[in-house]
C-alpha positions as a Markdown table, in Angstrom:
| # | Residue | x | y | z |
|---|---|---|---|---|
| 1 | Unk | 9.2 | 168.9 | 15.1 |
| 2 | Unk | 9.4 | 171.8 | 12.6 |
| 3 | Unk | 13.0 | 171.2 | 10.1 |
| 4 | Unk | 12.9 | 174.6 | 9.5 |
| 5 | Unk | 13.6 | 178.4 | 10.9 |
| 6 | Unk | 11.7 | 181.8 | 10.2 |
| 7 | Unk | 13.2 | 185.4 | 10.0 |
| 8 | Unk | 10.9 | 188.2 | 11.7 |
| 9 | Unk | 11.7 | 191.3 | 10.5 |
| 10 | Unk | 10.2 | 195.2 | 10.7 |
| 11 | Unk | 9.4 | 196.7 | 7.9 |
| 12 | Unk | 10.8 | 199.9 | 8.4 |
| 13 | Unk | 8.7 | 203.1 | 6.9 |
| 14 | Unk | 5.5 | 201.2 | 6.7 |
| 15 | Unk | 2.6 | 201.6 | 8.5 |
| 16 | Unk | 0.3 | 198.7 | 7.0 |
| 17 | Unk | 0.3 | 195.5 | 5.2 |
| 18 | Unk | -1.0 | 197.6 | 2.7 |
| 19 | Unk | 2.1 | 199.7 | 2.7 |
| 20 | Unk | 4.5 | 197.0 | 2.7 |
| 21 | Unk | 2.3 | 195.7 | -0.3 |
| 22 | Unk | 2.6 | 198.8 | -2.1 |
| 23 | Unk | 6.3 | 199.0 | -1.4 |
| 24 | Unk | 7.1 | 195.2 | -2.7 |
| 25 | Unk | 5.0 | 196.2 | -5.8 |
| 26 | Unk | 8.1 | 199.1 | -7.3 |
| 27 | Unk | 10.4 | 197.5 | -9.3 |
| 28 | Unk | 13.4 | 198.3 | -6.8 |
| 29 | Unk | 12.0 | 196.5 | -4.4 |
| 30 | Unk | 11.8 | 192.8 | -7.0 |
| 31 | Unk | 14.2 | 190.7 | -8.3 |
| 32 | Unk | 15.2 | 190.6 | -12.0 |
| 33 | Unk | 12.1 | 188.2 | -12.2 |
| 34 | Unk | 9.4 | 190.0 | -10.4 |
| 35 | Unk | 9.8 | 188.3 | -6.8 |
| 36 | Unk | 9.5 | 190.6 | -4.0 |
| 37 | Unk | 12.6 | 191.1 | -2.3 |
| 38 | Unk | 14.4 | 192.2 | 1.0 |
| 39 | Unk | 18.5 | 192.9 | 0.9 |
| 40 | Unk | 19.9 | 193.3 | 4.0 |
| 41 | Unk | 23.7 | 193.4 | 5.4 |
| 42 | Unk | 24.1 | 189.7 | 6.5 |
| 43 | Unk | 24.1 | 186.3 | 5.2 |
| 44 | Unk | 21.7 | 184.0 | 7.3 |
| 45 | Unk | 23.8 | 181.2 | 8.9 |
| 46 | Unk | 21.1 | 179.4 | 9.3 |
| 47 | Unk | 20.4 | 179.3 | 5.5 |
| 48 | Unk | 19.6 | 175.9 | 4.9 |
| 49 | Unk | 16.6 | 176.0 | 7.8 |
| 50 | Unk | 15.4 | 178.6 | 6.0 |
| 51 | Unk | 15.1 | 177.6 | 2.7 |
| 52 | Unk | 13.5 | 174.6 | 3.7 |
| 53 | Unk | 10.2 | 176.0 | 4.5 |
| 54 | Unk | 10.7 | 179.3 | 6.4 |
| 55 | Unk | 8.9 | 182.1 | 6.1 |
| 56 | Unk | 9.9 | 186.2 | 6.7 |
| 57 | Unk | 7.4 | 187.5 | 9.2 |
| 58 | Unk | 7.1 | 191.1 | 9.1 |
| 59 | Unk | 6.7 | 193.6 | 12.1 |
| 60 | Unk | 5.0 | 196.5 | 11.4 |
| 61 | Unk | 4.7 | 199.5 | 14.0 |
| 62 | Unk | 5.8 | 197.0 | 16.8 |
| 63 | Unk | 3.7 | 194.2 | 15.9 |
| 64 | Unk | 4.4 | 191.2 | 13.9 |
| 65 | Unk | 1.0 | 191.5 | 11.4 |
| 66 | Unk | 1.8 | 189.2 | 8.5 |
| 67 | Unk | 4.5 | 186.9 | 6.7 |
| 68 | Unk | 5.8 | 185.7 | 3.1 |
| 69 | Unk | 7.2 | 182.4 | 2.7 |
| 70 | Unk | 11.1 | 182.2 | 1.1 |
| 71 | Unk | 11.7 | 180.8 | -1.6 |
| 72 | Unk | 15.6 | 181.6 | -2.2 |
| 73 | Unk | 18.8 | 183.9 | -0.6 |
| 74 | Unk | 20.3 | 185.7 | -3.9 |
| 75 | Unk | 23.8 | 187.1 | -3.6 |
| 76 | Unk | 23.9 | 190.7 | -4.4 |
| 77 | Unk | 26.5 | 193.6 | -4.4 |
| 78 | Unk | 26.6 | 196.8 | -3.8 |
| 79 | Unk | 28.0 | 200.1 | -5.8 |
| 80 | Unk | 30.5 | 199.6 | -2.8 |
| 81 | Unk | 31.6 | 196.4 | -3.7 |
| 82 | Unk | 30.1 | 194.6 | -0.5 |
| 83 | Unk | 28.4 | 191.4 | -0.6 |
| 84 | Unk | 24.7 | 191.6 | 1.0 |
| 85 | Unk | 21.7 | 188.9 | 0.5 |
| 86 | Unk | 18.4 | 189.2 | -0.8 |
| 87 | Unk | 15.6 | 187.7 | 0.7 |
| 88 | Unk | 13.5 | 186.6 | -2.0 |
| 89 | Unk | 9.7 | 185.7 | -1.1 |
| 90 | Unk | 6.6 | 184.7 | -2.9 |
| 91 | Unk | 4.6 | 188.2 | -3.3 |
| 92 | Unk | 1.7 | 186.3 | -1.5 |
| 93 | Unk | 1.1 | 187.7 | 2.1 |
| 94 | Unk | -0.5 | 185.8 | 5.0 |
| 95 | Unk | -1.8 | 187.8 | 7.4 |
| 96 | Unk | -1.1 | 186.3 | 11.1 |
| 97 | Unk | -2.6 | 187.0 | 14.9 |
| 98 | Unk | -0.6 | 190.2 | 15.9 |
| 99 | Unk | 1.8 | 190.2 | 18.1 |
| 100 | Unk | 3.7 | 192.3 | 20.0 |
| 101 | Unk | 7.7 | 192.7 | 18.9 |
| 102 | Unk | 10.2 | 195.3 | 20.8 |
| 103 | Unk | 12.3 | 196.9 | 18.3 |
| 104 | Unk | 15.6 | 195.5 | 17.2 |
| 105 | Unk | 18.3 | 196.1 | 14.4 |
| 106 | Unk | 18.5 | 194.0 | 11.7 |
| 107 | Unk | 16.7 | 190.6 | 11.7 |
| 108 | Unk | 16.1 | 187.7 | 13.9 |
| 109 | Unk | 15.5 | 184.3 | 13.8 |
| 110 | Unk | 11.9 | 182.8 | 14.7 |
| 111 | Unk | 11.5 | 179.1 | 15.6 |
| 112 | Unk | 8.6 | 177.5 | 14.1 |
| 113 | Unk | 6.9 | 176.7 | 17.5 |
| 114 | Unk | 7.3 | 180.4 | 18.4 |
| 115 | Unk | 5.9 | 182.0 | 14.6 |
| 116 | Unk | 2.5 | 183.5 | 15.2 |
| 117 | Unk | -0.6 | 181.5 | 13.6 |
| 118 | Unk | -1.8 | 182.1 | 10.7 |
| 119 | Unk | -5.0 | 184.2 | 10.3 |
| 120 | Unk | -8.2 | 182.5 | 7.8 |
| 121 | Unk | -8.0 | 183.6 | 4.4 |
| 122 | Unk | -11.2 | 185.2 | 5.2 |
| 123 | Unk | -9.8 | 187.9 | 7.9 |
| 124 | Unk | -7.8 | 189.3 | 5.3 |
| 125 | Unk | -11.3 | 191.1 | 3.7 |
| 126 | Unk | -11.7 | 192.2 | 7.2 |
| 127 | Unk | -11.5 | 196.2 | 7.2 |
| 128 | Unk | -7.9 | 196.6 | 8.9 |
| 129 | Unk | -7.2 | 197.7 | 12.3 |
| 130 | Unk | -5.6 | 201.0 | 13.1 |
| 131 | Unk | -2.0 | 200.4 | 14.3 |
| 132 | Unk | -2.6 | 201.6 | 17.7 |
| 133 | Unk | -5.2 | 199.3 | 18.6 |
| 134 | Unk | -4.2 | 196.3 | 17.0 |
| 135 | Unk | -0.7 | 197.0 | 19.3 |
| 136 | Unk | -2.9 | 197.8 | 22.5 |
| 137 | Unk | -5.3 | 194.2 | 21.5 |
| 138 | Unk | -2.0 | 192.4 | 20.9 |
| 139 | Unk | -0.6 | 193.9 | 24.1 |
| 140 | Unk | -3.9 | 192.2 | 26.3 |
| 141 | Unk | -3.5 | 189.3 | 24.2 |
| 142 | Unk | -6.9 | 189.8 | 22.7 |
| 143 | Unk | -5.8 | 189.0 | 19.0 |
């Protein structure tokens, strides 16, 4: 049995990996040290699952298309004085077999048994797969 927990989360204004690569790649979007990096509202209570080998997979235009791994939670806070958490990944992505994800607010946590697999390193070179129909092949469960 898996020790540890994933977040899925959608990557909101993106319509590719290549997007949400080009997005992690502006400096407002790193930490202080270049990591890619995702603040949102809430603390994970589940932090120590996470950090022990969890990944953030990313939803993008209702499917769940690829993931980071986690390497750390910073603290930050805001010009309004609240206290929000950076996910911090590695800036390596692994593209996974899409799957279908309703929308939600926020994120959520992902069991390990449940996380999508991982695609070969190979598929990556693979010219990508319009958003429509890699939604309508994840929908039939053909991906």
């Amino acid at each position: 049995m898996d020790n540890y927990v994933n977040i899925v989360k959608l990557s909101v204004g993106t319509e590719t990996v290549e997007g949400l690569q080009a997005w992690q790649a502006q400096k407002r979007a790193q930490t202080a040290d270049g990591l890619p990096r995702h603040v949102t509202r809430m603390w994970p209570k589940r932090e120590a699952e996470i950090l022990a080998g969890g990944s953030i997979y990313w939803v993008i235009k209702g499917v769940i298309l690829c993931r980071q791994k986690i390497l750390r939670l910073d603290e930050v806070i805001g010009q309004d004085g609240i206290r929000r958490c950076a996910i911090v990944s590695e800036p390596e992505m692994t593209r996974v077999a899409a799957t279908l994800k309703r929308p939600f607010q926020g994120w959520r946590y992902l069991q390990a048994a449940d996380a999508p697999i991982d695609l070969a390193p190979g598929r990556a070179a693979e010219d990508a797969i319009p958003p429509q129909l890699n939604a309508a092949l994840a929908e039939i469960g053909v991906l």
